[in-house]
KOLDO-875982 format. One record per residue (C-alpha): residue in one letter; y, z, x. Coordinates in steps of 0.05 Angstrom, whole numbers, padded with zeros to 5 digits, always signed. Each point is the difference from the previous one (the first is absolute). Layout:
% residues N
aYZX/...
***
This chain:
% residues 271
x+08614+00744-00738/x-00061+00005+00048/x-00014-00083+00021/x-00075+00017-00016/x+00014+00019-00073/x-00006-00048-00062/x+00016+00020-00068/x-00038-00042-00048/x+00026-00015-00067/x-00052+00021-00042/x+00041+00065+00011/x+00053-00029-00050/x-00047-00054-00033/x+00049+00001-00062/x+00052-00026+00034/x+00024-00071+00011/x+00011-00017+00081/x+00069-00007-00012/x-00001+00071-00021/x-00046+00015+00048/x+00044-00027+00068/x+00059+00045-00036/x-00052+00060+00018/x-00018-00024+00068/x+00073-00008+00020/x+00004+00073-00013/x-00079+00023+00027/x+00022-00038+00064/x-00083-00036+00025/x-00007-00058+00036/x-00071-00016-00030/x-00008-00016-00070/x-00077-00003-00038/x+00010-00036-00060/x-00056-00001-00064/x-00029-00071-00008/x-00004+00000-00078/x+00081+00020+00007/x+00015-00058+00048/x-00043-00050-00048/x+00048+00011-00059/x+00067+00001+00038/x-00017-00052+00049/x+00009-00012+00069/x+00079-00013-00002/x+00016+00060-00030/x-00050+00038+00057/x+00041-00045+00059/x+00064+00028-00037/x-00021+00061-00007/x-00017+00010+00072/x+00060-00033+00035/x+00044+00042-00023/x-00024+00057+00043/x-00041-00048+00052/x-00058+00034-00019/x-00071-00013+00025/x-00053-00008-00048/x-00062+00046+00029/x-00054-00013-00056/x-00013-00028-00064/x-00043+00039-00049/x-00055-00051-00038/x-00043+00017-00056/x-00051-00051+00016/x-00041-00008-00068/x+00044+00060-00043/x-00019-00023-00065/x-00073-00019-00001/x-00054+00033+00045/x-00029-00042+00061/x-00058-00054-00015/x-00059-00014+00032/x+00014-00074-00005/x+00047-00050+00036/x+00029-00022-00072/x+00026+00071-00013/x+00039+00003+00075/x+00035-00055-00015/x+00070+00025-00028/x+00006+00055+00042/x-00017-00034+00059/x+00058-00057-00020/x+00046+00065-00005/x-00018+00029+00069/x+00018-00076+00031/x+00062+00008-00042/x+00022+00063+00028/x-00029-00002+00077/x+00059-00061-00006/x+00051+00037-00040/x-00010+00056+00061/x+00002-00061+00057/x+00069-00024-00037/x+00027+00080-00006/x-00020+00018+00070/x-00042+00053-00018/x-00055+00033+00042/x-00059+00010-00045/x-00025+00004-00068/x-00042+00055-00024/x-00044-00008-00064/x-00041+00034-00050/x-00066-00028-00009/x-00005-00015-00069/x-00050+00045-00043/x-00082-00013+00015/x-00017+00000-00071/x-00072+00009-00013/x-00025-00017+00081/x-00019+00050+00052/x+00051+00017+00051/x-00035-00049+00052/x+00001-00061-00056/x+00064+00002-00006/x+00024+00020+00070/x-00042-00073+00017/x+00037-00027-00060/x+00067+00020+00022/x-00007-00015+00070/x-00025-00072-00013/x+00053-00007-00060/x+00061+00009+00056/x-00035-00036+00059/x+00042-00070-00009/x+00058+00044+00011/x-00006+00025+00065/x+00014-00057+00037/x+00059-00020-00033/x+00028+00074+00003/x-00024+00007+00075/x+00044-00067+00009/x+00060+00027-00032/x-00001+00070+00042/x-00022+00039-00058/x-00040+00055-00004/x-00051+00006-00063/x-00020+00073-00011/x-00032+00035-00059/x+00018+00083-00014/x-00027+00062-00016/x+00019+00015-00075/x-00013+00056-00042/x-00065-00005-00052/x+00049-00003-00062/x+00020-00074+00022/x-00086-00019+00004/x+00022-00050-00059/x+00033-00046+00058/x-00030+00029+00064/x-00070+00021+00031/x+00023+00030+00068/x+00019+00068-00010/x-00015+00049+00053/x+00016-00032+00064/x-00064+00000+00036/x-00020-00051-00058/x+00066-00034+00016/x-00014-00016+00073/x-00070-00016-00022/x+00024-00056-00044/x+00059-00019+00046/x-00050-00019+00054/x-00042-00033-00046/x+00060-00044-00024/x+00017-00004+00063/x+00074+00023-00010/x+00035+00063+00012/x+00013+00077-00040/x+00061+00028-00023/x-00002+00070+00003/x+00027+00048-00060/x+00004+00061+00029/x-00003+00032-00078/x-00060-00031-00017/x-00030+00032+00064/x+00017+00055+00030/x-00043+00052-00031/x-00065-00041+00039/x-00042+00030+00038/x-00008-00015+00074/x+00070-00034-00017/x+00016-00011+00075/x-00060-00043+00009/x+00007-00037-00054/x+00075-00011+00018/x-00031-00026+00076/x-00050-00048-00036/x+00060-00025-00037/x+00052-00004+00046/x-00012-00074+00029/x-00002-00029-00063/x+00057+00031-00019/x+00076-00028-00018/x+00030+00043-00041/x-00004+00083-00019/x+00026+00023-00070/x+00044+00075-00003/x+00010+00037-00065/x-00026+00071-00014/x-00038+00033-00044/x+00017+00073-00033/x-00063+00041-00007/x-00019+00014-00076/x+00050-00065-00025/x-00049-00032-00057/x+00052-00062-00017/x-00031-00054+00025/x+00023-00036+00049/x+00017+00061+00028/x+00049-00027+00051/x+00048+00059+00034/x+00060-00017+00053/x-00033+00017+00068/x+00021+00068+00016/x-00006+00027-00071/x-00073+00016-00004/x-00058+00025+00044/x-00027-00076+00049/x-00001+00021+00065/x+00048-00063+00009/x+00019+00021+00067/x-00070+00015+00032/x-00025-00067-00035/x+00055-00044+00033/x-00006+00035+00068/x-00069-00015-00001/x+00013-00073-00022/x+00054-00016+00059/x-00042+00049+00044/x-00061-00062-00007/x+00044-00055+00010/x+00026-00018-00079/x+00061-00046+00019/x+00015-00028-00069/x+00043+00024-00048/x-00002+00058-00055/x+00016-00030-00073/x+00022+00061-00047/x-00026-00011-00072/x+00024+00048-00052/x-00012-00006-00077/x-00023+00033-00058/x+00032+00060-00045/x+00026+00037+00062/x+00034-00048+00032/x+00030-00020-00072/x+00024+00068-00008/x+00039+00006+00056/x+00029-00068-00006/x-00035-00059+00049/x+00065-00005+00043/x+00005+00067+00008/x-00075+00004+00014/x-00006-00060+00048/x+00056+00026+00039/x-00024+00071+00011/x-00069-00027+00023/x+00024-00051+00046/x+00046+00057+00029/x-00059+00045+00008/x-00041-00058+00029/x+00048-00027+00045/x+00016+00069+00042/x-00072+00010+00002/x-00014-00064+00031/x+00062+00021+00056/x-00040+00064+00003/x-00067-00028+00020/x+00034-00050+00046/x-00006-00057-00033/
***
């Protein structure tokens, strides 16, 4: 598999990491994004385990920041999440992983700008500490369904808040690639970014969240990448696949179709 590919595990999120190395030894990656709420409950031994057996790299950690309440306008109300950010930037120092992407948590009742100011002051004890550790805080583009636990959802917003924060964007490519005057966007983006997300999407597919195996529906995947590498993206491409399609097919079966798709298309574009 292509060095610059990650496949995160949110692909097979119902799956212990034991089970999940068994499907790595077969997939074949080198980088491995894990789900932060999945490492919290099986701990940091069975993670080490998990990832020795294939010397895998860890390449991100996904981190709901506030998932079950909306942000506060007040110190009090950062508290918690803030302790789990500290708890995770060292979790990711002790793994060896690269970065950590979050959600936002939701904004509740505040405008946009109260609680982009709100966020941004909420996680500014932790970028020091994660700076010192060599890791690489970055918030995503996510899909309005998930505005319960995020506020950034196109990513012009997302580089908006990023710089604010003062941290950097991963980009899901499914969240958007339907933008207009995507290619600028994209250059805004770009040196801020650490991470792109693949999937697909197959036109007329109402089954939220809507995920397809690249290849299988109608993103120009292969003009979007080529443009990416064309201005200088050096990072790596993290494919994320859930939701009823990927279920159907089986997530194995799924994963390793996209990953093959991904993979000679990265050899294609020179990469």
């Amino acid at each position: 598999m292509h060095d610059r590919l990650s496949i995160n595990n949110i692909c097979f999120l119902d799956s212990s990491l034991e089970q999940q190395a068994e499907y790595w030894k077969q997939l074949g990656p080198q980088r491995i994004s894990l789900v932060g709420p999945h490492l919290e409950a099986e701990g940091v031994a069975a993670a080490r385990a998990a990832l020795a057996s294939g010397n895998y790299q860890i390449e991100t950690i996904i981190h709901p920041f506030s998932p079950a309440l909306p942000l506060t306008a007040d110190e009090p109300g950062w508290r918690v999440p803030r302790a789990r950010l500290a708890t995770q930037i060292d979790v990711a120092r002790q793994l060896g992983a690269q970065s950590i992407y979050m959600t936002t948590g939701g904004r509740g009742e505040m405008s946009w700008e109260q609680a982009a100011d709100a966020f941004a002051e909420a996680i500014e004890p932790c970028l020091e500490p994660a700076e010192a550790a060599g890791i690489e805080l970055m918030i995503e583009n996510a899909p309005l369904q998930y505005a319960d636990m995020h506020m950034a959802h196109s990513l012009r917003d997302t580089v908006r808040l990023a710089k604010l924060a003062g941290i950097g964007v991963c980009i899901d490519l499914f969240s958007c690639w339907a933008d207009a005057e995507l290619e600028n966007v994209f250059l805004n983006a770009l040196p801020l970014c650490h991470l792109v997300q693949v999937s697909d999407y197959v036109f007329g597919d109402r089954n939220l969240p809507a995920r397809a195996v690249p290849g299988d529906g109608g993103m120009p995947l292969k003009r979007i990448l080529g443009f990416l590498l064309e201005s200088g993206y050096s990072g790596v491409f993290d494919l994320e696949l859930l939701g009823p399609r990927i279920d159907a097919e089986g997530q194995l079966s799924a994963v390793e179709r996209g990953a093959n798709v991904i993979d000679k298309l990265l050899h294609s574009l020179g990469a």
